[in-house]
N, CA, C and O atoms as a GROMACS GRO file, in nm:
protein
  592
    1UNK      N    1   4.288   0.510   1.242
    1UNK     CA    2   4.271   0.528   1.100
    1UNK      C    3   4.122   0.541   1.070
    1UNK      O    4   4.042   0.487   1.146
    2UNK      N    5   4.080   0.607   0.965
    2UNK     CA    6   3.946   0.694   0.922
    2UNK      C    7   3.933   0.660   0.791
    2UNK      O    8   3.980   0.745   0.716
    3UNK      N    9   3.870   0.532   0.717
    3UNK     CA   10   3.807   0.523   0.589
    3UNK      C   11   3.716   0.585   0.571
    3UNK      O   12   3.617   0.587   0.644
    4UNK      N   13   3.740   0.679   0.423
    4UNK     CA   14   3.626   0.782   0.395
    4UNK      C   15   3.562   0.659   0.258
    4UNK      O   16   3.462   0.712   0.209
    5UNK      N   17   3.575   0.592   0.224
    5UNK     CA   18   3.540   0.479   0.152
    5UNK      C   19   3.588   0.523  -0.045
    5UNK      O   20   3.704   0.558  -0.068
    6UNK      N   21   3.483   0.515  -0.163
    6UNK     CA   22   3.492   0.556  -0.248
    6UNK      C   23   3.431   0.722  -0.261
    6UNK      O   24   3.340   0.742  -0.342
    7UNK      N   25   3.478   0.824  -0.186
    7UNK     CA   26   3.374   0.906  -0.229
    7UNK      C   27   3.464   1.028  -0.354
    7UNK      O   28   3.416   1.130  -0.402
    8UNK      N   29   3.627   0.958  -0.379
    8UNK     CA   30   3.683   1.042  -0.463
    8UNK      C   31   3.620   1.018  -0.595
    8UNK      O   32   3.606   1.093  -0.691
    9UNK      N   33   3.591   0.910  -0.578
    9UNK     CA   34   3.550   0.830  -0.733
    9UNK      C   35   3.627   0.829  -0.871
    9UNK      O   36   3.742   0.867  -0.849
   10UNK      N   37   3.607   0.798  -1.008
   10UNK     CA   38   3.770   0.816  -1.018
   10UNK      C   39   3.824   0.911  -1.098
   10UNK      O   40   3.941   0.897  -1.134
   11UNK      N   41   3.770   0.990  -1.128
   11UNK     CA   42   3.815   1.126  -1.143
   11UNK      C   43   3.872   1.270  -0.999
   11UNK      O   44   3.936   1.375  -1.007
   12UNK      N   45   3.812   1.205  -0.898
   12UNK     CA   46   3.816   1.314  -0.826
   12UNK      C   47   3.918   1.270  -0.705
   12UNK      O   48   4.024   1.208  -0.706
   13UNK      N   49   3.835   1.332  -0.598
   13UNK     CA   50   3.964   1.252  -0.432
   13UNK      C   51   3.979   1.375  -0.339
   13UNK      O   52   3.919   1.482  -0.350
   14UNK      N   53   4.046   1.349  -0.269
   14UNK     CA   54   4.043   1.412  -0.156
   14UNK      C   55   4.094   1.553  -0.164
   14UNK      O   56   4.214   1.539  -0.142
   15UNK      N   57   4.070   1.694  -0.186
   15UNK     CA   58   4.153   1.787  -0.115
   15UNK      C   59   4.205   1.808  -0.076
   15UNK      O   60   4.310   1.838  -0.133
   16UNK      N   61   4.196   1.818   0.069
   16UNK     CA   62   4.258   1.872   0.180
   16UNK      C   63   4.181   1.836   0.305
   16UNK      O   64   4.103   1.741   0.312
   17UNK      N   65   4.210   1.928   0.413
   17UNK     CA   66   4.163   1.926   0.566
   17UNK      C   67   4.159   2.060   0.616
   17UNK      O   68   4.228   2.152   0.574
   18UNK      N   69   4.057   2.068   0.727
   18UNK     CA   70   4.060   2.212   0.746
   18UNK      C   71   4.122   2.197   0.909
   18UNK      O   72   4.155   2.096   0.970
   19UNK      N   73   4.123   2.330   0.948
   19UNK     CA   74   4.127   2.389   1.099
   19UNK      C   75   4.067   2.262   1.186
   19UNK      O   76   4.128   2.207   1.277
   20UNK      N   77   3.950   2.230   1.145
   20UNK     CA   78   3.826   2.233   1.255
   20UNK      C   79   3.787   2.077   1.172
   20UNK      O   80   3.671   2.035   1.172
   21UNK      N   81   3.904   2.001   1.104
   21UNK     CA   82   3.914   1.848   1.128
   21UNK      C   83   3.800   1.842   0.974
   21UNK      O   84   3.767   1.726   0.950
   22UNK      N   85   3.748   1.931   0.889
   22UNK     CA   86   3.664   1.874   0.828
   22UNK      C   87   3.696   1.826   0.646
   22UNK      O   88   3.655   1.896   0.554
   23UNK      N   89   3.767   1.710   0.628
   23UNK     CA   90   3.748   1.647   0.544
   23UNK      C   91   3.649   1.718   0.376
   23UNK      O   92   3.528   1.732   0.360
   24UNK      N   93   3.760   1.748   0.282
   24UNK     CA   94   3.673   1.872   0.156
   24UNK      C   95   3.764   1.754   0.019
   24UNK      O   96   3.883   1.730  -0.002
   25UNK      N   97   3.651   1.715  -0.036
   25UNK     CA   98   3.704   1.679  -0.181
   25UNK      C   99   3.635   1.648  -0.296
   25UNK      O  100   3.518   1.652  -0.257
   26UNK      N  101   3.634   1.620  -0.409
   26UNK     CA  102   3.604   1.650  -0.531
   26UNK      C  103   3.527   1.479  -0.561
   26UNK      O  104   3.591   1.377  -0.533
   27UNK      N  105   3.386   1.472  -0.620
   27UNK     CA  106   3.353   1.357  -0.734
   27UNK      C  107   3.334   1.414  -0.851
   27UNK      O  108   3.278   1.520  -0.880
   28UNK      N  109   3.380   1.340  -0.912
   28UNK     CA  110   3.385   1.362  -1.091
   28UNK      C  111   3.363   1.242  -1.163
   28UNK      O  112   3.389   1.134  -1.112
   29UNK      N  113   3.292   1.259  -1.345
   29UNK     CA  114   3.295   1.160  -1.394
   29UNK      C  115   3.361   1.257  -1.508
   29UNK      O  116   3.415   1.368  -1.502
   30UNK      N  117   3.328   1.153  -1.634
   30UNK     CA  118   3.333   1.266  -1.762
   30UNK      C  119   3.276   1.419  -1.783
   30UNK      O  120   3.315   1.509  -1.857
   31UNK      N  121   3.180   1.413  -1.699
   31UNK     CA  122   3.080   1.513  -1.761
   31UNK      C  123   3.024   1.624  -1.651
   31UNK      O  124   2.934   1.708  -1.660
   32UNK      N  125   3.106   1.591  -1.555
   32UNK     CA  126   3.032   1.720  -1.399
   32UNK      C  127   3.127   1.691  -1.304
   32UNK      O  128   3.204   1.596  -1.313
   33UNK      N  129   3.123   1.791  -1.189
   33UNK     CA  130   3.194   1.695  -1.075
   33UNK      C  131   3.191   1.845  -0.989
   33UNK      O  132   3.219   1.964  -1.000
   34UNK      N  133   3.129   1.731  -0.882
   34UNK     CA  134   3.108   1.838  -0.760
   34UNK      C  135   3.184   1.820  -0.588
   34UNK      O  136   3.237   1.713  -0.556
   35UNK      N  137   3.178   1.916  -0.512
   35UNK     CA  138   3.258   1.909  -0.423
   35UNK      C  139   3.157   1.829  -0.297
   35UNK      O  140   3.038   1.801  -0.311
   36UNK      N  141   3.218   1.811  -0.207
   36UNK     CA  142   3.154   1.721  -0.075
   36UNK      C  143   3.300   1.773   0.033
   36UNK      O  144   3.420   1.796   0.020
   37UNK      N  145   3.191   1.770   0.146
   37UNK     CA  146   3.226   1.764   0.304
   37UNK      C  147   3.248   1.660   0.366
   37UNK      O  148   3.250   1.555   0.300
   38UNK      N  149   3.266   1.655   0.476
   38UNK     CA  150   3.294   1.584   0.573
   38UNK      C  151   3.279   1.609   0.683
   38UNK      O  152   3.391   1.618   0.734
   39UNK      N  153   3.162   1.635   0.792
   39UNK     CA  154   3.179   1.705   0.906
   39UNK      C  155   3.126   1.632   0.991
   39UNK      O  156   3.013   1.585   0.986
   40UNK      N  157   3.239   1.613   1.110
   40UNK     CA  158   3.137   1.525   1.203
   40UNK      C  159   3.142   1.349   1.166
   40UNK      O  160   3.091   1.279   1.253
   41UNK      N  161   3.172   1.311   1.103
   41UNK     CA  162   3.130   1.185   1.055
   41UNK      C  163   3.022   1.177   0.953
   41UNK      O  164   2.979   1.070   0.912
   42UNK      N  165   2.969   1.325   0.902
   42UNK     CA  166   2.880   1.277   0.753
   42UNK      C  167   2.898   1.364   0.679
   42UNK      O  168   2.885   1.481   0.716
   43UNK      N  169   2.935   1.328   0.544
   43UNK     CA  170   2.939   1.355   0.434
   43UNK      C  171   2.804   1.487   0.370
   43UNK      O  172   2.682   1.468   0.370
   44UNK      N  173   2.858   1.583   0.334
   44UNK     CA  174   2.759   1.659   0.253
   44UNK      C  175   2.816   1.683   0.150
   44UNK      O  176   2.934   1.661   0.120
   45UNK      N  177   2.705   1.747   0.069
   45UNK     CA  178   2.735   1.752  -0.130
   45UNK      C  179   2.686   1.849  -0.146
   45UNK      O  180   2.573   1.884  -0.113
   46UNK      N  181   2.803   1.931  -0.224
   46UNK     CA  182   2.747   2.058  -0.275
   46UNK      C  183   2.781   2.051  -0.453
   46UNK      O  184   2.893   2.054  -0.504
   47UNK      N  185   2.686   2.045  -0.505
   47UNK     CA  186   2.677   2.028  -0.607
   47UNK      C  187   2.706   2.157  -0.664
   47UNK      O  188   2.778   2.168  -0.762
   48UNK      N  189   2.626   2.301  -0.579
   48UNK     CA  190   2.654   2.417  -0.667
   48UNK      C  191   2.842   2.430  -0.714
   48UNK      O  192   2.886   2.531  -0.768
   49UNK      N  193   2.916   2.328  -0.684
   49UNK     CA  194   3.069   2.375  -0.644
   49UNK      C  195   3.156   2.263  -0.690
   49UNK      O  196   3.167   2.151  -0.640
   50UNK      N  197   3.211   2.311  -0.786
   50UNK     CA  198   3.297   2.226  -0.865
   50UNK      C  199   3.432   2.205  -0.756
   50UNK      O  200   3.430   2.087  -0.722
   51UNK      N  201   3.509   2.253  -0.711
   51UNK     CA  202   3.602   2.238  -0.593
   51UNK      C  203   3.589   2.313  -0.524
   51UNK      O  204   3.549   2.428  -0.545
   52UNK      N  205   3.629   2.251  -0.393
   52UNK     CA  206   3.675   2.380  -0.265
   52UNK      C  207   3.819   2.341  -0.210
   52UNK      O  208   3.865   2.232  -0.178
   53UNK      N  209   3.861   2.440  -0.209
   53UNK     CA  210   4.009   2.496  -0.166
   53UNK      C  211   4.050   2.544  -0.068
   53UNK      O  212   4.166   2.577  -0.045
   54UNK      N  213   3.894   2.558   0.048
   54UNK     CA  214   4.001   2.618   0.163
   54UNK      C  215   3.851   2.639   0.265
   54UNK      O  216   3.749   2.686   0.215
   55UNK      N  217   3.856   2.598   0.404
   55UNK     CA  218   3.726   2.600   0.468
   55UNK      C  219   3.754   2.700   0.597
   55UNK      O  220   3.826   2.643   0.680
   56UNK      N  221   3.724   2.803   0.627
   56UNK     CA  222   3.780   2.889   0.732
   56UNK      C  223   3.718   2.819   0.868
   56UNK      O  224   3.652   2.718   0.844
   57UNK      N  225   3.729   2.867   1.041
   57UNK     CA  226   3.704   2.814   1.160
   57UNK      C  227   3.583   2.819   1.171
   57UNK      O  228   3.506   2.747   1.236
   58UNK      N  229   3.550   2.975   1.054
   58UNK     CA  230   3.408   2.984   1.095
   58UNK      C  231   3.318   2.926   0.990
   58UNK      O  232   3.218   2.982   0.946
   59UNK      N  233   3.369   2.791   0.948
   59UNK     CA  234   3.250   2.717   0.876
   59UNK      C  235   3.287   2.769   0.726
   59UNK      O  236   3.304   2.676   0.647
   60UNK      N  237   3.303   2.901   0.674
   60UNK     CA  238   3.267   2.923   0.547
   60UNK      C  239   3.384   2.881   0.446
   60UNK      O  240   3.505   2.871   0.465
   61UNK      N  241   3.310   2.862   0.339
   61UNK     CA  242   3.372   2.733   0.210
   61UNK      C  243   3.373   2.778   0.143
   61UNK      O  244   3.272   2.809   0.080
   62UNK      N  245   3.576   2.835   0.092
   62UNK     CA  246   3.576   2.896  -0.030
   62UNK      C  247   3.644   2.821  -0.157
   62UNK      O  248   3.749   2.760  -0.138
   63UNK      N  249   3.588   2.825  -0.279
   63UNK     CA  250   3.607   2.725  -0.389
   63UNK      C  251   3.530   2.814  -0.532
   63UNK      O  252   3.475   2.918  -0.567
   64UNK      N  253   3.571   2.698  -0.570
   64UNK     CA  254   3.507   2.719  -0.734
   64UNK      C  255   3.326   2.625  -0.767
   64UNK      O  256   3.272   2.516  -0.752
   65UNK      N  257   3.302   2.754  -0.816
   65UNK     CA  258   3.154   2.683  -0.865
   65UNK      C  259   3.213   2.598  -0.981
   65UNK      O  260   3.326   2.565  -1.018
   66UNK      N  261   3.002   2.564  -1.047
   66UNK     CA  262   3.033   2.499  -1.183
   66UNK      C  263   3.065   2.542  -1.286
   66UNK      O  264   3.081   2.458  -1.375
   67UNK      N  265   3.091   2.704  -1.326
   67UNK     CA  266   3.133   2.758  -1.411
   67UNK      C  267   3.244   2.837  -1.374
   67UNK      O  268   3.265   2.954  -1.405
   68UNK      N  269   3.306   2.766  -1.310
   68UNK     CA  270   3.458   2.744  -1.230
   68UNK      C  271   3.504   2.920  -1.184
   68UNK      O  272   3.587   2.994  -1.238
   69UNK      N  273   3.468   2.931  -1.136
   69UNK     CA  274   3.426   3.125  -1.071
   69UNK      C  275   3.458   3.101  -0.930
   69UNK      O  276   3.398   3.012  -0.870
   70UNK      N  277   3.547   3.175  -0.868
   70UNK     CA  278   3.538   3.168  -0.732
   70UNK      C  279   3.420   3.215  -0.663
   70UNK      O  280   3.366   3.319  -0.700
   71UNK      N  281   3.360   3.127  -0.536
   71UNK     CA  282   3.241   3.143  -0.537
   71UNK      C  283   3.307   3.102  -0.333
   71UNK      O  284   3.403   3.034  -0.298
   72UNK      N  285   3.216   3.170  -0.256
   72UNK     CA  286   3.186   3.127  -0.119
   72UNK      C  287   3.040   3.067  -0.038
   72UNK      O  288   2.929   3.118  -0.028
   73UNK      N  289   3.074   2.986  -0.007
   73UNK     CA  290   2.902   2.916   0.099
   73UNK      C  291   2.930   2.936   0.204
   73UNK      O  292   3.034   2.911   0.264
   74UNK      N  293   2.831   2.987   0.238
   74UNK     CA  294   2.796   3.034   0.372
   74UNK      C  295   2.682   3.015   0.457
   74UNK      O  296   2.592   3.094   0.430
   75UNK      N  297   2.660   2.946   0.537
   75UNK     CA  298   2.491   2.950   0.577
   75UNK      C  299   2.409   2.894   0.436
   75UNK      O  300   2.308   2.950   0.394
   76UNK      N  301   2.462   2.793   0.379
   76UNK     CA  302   2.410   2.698   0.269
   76UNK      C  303   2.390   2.826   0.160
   76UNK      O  304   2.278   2.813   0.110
   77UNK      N  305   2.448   2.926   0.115
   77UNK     CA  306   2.438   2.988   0.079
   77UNK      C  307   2.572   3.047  -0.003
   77UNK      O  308   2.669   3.095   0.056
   78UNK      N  309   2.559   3.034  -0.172
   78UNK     CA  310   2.666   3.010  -0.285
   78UNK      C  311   2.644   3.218  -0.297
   78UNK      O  312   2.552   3.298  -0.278
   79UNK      N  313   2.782   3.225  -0.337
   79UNK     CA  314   2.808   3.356  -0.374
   79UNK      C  315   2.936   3.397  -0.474
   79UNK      O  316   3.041   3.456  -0.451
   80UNK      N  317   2.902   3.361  -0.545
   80UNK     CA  318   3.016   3.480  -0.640
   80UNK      C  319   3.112   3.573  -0.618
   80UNK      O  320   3.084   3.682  -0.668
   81UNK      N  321   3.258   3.567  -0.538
   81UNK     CA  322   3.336   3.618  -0.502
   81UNK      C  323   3.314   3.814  -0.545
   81UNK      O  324   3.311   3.919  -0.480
   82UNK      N  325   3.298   3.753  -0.757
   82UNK     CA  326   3.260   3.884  -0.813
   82UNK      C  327   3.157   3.996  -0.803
   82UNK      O  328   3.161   4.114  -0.838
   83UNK      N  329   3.055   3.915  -0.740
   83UNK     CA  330   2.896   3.964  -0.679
   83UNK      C  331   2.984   4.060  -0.559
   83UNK      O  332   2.983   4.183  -0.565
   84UNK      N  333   3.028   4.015  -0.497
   84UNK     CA  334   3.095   4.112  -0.407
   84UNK      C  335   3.161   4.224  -0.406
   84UNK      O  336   3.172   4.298  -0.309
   85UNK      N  337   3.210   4.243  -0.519
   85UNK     CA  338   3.301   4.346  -0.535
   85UNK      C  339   3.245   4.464  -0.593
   85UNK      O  340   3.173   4.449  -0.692
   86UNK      N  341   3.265   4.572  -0.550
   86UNK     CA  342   3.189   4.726  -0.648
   86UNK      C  343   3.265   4.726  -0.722
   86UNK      O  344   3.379   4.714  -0.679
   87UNK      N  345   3.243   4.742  -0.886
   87UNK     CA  346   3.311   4.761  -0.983
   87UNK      C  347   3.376   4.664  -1.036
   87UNK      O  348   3.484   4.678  -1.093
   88UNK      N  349   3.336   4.596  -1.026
   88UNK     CA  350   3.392   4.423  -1.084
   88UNK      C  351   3.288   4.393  -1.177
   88UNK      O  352   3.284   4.272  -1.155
   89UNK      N  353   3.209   4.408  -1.255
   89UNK     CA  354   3.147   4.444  -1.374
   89UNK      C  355   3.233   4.385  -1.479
   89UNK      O  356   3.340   4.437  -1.511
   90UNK      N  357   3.183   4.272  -1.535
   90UNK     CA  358   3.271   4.260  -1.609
   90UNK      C  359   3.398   4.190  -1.634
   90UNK      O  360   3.436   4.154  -1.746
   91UNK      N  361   3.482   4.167  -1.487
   91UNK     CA  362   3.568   4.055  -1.423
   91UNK      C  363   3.485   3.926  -1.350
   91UNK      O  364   3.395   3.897  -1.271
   92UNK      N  365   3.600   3.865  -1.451
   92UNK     CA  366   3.567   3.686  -1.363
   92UNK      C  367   3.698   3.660  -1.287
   92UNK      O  368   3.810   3.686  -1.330
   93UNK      N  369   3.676   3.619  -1.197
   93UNK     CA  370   3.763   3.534  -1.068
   93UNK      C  371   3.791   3.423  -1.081
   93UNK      O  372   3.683   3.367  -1.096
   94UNK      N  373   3.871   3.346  -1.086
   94UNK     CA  374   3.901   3.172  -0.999
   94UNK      C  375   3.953   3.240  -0.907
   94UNK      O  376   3.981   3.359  -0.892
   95UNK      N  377   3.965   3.096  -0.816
   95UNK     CA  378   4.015   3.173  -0.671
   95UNK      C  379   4.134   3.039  -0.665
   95UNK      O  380   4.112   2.923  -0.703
   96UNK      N  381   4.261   3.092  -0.608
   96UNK     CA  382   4.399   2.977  -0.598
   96UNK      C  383   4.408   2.963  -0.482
   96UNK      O  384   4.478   2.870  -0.443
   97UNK      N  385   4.352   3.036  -0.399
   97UNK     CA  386   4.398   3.037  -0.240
   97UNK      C  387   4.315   3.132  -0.155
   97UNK      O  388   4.257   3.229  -0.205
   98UNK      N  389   4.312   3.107  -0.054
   98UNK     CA  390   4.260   3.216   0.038
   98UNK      C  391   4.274   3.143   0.187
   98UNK      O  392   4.281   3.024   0.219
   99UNK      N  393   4.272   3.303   0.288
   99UNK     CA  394   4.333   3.203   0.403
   99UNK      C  395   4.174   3.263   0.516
   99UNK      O  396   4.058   3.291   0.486
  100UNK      N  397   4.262   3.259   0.675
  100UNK     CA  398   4.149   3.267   0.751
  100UNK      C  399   4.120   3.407   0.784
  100UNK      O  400   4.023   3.444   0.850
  101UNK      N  401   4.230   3.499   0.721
  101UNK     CA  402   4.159   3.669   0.767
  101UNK      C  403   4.053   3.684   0.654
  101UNK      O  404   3.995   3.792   0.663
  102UNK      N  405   4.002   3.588   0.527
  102UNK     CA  406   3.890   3.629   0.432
  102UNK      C  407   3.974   3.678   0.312
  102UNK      O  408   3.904   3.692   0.212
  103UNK      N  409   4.124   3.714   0.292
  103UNK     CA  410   4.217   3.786   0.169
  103UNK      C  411   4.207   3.646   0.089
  103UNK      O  412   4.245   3.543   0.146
  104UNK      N  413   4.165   3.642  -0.017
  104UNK     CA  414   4.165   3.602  -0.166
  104UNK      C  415   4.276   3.606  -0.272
  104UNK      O  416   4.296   3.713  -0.330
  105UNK      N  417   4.352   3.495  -0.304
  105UNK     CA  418   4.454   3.534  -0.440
  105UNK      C  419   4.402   3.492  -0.515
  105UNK      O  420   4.369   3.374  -0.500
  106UNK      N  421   4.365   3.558  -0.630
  106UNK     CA  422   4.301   3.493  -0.770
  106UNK      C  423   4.375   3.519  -0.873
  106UNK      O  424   4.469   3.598  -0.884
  107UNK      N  425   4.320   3.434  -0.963
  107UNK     CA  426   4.314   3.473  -1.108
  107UNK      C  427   4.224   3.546  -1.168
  107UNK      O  428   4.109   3.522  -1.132
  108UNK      N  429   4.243   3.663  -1.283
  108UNK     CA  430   4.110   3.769  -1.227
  108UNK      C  431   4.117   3.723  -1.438
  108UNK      O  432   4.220   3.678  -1.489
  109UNK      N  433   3.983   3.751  -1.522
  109UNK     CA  434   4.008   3.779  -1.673
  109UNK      C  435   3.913   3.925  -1.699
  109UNK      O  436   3.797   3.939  -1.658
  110UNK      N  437   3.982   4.014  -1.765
  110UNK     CA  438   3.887   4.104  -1.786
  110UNK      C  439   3.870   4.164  -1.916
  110UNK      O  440   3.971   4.226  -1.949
  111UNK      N  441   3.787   4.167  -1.992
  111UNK     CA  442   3.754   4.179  -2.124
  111UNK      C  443   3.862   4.105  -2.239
  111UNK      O  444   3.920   4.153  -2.336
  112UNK      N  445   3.860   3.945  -2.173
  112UNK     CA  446   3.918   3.874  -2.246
  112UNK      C  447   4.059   3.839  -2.217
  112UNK      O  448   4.113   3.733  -2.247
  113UNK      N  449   4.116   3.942  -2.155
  113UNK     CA  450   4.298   3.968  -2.100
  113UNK      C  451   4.253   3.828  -1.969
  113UNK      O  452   4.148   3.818  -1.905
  114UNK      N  453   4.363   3.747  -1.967
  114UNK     CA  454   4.349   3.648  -1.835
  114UNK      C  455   4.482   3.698  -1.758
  114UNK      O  456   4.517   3.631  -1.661
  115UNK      N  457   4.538   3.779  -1.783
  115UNK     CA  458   4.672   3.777  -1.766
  115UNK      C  459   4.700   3.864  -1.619
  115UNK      O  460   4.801   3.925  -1.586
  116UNK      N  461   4.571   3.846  -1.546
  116UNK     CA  462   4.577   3.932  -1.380
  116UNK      C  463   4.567   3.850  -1.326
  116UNK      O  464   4.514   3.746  -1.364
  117UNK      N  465   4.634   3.881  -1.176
  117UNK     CA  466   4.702   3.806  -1.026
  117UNK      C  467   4.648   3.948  -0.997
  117UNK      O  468   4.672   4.062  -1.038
  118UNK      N  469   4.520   3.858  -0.858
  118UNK     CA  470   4.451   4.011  -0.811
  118UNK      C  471   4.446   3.941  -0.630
  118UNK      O  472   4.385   3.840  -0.593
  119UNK      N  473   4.498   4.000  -0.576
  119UNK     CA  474   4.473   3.964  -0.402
  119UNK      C  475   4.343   4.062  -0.389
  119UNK      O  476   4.333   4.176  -0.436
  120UNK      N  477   4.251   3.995  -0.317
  120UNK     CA  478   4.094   4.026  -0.306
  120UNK      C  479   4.086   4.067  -0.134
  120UNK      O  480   4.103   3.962  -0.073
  121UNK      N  481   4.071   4.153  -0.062
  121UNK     CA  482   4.111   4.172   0.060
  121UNK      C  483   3.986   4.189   0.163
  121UNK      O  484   3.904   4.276   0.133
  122UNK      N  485   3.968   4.131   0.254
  122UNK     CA  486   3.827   4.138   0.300
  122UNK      C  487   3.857   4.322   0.393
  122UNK      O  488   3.963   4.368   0.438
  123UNK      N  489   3.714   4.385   0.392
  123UNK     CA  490   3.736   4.477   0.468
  123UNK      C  491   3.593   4.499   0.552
  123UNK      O  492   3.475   4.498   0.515
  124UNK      N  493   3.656   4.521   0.684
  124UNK     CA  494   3.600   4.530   0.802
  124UNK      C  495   3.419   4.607   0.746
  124UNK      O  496   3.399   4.681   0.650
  125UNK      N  497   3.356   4.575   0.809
  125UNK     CA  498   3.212   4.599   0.769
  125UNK      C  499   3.171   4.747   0.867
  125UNK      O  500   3.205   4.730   0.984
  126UNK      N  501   3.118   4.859   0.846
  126UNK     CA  502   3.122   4.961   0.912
  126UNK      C  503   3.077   4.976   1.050
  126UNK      O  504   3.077   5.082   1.114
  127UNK      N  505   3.032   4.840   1.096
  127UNK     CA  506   2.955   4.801   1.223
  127UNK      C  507   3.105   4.769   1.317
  127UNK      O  508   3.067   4.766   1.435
  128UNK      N  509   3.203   4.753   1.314
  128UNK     CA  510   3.341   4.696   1.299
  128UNK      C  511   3.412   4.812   1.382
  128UNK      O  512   3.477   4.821   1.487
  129UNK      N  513   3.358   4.912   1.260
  129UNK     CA  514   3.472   5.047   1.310
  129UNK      C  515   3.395   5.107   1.416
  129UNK      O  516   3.464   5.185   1.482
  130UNK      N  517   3.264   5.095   1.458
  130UNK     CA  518   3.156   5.182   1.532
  130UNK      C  519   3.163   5.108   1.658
  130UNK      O  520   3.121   5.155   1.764
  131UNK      N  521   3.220   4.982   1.643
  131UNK     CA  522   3.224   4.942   1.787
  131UNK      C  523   3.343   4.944   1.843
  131UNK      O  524   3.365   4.921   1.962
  132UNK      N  525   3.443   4.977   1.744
  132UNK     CA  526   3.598   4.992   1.808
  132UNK      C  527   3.603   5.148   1.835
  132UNK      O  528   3.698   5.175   1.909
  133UNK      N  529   3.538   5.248   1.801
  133UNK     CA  530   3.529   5.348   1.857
  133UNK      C  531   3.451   5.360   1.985
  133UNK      O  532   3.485   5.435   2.076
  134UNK      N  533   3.366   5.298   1.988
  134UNK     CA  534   3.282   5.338   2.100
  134UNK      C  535   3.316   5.258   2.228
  134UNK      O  536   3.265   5.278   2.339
  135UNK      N  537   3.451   5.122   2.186
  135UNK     CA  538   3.534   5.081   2.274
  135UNK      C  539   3.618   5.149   2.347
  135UNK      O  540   3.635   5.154   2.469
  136UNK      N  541   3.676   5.208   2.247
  136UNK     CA  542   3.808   5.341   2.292
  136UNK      C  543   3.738   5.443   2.366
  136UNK      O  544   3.778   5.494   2.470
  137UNK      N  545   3.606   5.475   2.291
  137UNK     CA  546   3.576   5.576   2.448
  137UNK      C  547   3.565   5.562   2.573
  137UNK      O  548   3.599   5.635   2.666
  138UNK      N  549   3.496   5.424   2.569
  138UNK     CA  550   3.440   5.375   2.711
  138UNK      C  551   3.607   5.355   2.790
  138UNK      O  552   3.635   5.378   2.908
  139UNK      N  553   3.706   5.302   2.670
  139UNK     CA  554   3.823   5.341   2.778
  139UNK      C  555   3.859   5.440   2.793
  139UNK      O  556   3.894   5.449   2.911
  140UNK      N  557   3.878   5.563   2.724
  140UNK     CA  558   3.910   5.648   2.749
  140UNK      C  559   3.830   5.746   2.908
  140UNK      O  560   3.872   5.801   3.010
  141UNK      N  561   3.695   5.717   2.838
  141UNK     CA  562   3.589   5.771   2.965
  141UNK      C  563   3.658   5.716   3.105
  141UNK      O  564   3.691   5.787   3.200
  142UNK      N  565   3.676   5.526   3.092
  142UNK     CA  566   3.734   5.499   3.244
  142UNK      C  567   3.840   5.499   3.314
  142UNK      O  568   3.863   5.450   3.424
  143UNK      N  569   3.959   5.607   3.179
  143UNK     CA  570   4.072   5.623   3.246
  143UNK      C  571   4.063   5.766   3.327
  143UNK      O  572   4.144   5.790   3.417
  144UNK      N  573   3.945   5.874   3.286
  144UNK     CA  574   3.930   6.005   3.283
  144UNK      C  575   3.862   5.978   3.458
  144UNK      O  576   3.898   6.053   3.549
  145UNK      N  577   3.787   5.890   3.476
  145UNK     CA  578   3.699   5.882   3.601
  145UNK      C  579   3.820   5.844   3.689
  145UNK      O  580   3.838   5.904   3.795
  146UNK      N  581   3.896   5.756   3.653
  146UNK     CA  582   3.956   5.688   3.778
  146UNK      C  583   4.104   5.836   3.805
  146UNK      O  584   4.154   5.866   3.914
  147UNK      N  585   4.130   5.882   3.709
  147UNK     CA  586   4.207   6.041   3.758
  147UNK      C  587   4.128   6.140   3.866
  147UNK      O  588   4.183   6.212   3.948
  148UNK      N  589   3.973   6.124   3.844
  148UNK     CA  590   3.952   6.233   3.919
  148UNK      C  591   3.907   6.240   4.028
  148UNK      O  592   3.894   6.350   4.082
   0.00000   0.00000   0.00000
C-alpha cells in the first residue's frame, strides 16, 4: 500500500493512473485549483492546469488549463489543443478524453453555439511519410538485388 497523504485537499483528489504507474490529480480551494503528478515517488504541480485527464507512455499530459481549454504539456511545455489546429479561429475546446494514438474527443463552442462533439485526430507529421517511403524502397531495392 502507497499513501499519497493530503494532496487531494478538500475540494480536489485523485484522478486517475496512467500506463507508466504515474499518479494525476486535482488541489482545489474556493478560488483556483490546479493539477499535480506523481512520478517516481515525487509529486509535481502544474499550476498552468486546472485538471488532467489522461497521461500518454510518452510522458505527455493531456487536460484542461485554467481557463478550462483543453490544453497539452509536453517537455514542461502548456499548449492549447486550439493553437494547434488550422482554422480553429475562433473555437474553444474542453477536452473529455483522449487516448494513446494522440485522437482527442471534445467539446468544441463556436461563436457562442456549445452544442459540438468534435474528435480531434492527430496526423502523422510529413517527416513520418518520408521515412515510410524511403523504407519501402530500401525494401523494394533489396527484394530487386536478391532476384538478380
Amino acid at each position: 500500500m502507497t499513501s499519497f497523504g493530503g494532496l487531494g485537499s478538500t475540494f480536489g483528489g485523485v484522478n486517475g493512473i496512467s500506463e507508466l504507474g504515474h499518479v494525476f490529480g486535482t488541489s482545489a480551494d474556493l478560488f483556483s485549483s490546479h493539477a499535480w503528478v506523481i512520478r517516481d515517488g515525487s509529486a509535481e504541480s502544474y499550476s498552468d492546469l486546472a485538471r488532467i485527464l489522461y497521461i500518454d507512455t510518452a510522458g505527455r499530459i493531456y487536460g484542461l488549463d485554467q481557463q478550462w481549454q483543453a490544453a497539452i504539456v509536453e517537455g514542461g511545455t502548456i499548449t492549447r489543443v486550439g493553437d494547434l489546429i488550422d482554422g480553429a479561429s475562433g473555437w474553444t475546446f474542453w477536452m473529455d478524453a483522449a487516448n494513446e494514438r494522440g485522437d482527442i474527443l471534445t467539446s468544441a463552442c463556436y461563436a457562442g453555439n456549445c452544442d459540438y462533439t468534435v474528435m480531434l485526430t492527430a496526423v502523422p507529421e510529413p517527416s513520418t511519410y518520408a521515412m515510410l517511403l524511403l523504407g519501402g524502397l530500401a525494401l523494394y531495392g533489396h527484394a530487386r538485388r536478391r532476384r538478380a
